[in-house]
C-alpha positions as CSV (number, residue, x, y, z in Angstrom):
1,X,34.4,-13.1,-1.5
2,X,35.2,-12.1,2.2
3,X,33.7,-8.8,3.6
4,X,36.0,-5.6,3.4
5,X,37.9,-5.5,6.6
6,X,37.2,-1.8,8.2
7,X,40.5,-1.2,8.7
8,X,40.8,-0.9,4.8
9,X,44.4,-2.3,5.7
10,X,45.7,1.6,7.5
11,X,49.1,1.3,8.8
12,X,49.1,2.3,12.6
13,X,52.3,3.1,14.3
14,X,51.9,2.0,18.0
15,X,53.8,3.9,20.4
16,X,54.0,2.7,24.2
17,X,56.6,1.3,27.1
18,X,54.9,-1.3,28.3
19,X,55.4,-4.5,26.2
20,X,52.0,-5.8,27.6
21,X,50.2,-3.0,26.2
22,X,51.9,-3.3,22.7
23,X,50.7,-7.0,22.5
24,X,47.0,-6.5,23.7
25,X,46.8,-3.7,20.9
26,X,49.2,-5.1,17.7
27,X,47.0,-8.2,18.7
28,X,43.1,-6.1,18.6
29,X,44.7,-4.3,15.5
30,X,45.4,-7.0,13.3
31,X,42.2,-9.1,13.9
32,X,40.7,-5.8,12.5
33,X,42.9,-6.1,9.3
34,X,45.4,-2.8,10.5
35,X,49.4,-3.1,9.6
36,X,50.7,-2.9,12.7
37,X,54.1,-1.2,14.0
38,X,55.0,-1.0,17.2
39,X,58.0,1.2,18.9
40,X,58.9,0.9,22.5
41,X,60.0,4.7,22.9
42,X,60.0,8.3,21.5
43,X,63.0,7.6,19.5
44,X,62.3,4.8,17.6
45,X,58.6,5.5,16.9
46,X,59.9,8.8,15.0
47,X,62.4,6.7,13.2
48,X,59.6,4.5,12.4
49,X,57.1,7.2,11.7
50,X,59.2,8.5,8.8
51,X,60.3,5.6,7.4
52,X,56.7,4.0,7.1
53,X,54.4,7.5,6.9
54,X,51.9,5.5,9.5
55,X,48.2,6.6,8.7
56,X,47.7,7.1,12.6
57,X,50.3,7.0,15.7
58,X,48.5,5.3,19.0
59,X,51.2,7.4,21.5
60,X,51.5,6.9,25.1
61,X,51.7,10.0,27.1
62,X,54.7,9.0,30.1
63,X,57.4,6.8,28.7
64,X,61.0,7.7,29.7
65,X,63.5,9.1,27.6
66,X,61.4,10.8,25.3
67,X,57.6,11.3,26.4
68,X,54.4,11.9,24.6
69,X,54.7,15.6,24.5
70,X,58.4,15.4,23.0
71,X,57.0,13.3,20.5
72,X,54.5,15.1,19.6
73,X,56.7,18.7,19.0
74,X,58.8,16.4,16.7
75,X,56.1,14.7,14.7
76,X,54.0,18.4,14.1
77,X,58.1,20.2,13.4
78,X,58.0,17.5,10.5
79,X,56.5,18.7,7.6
80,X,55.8,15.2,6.1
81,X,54.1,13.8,9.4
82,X,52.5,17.1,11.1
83,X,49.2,15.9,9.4
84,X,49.2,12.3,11.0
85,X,46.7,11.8,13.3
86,X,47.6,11.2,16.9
87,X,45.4,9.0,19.3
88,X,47.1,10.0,22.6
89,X,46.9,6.9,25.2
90,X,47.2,7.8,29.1
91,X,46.1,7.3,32.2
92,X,47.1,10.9,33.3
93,X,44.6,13.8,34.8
94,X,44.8,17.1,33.1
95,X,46.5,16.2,30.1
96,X,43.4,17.2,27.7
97,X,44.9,21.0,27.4
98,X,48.1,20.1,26.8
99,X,47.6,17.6,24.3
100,X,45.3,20.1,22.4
101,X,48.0,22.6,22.4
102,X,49.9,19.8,20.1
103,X,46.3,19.1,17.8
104,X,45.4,16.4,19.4
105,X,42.0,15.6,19.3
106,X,41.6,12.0,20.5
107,X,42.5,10.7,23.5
108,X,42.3,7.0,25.3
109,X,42.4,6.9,28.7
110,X,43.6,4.1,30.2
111,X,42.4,1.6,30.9
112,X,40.5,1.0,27.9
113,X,38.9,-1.6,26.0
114,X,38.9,-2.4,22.6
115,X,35.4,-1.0,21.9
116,X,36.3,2.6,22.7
117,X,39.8,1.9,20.9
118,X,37.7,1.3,17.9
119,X,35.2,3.7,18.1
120,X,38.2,6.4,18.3
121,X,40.9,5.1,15.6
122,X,37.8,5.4,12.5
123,X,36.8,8.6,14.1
124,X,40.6,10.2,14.1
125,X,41.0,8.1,10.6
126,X,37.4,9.3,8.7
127,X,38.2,13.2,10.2
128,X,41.5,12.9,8.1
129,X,40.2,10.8,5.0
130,X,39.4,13.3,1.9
131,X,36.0,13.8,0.3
């Protein structure tokens, strides 16, 4: 029988602009046994978020159109995805404060490797997981 995969087979929703950086993590995500979305803006990643109910958003901080911190207002107005956990990705200074004022407790900055992407997604997952 093969070992449980840690990811327990979570749904992540992967929110970022740069097609690069969606293929380096839907890549690292599902070696680790996650279902992987990925939307390549605001808009659709809401869309997506409540079609699927994703067990964690991985959200980019500047995108155009619709940014990180529009996003986020949208996802914690919604009563059915306010609880999702949000793993905010930048490369910003000073974005710690306003992220917080959103809930956000995790944050990636970029560059980043997968080790610390790891370490992060079962630490905002377990923090959300019931007794």
């Amino acid at each position: 029988m093969p070992p449980e995969e840690p990811s327990g087979g979570r749904r992540v929703l992967v929110v970022d602009d740069v097609p690069a950086v969606r293929a380096f993590l839907q890549l690292a995500l599902a070696e680790q046994g996650y279902q992987v979305m990925l939307a390549g803006d605001g808009q659709t990643a809401l869309q997506m978020a409540r079609e699927v109910q994703p067990d964690l958003i991985l959200l980019d901080w500047v995108m155009p159109r619709m940014n990180g911190a529009q996003v986020l207002r949208a996802l914690r107005r919604d009563p059915r995805l306010k609880q999702v956990p949000v793993v905010l990705m930048t490369g910003s200074v000073g974005v710690d404060e306003i992220a917080a004022g959103y809930g956000v407790q995790w944050i990636l900055e970029k560059p980043f490797g997968v080790t610390d992407l790891f370490l992060i997604l079962e630490e905002a997952l377990s923090a959300v997981e019931p007794a």
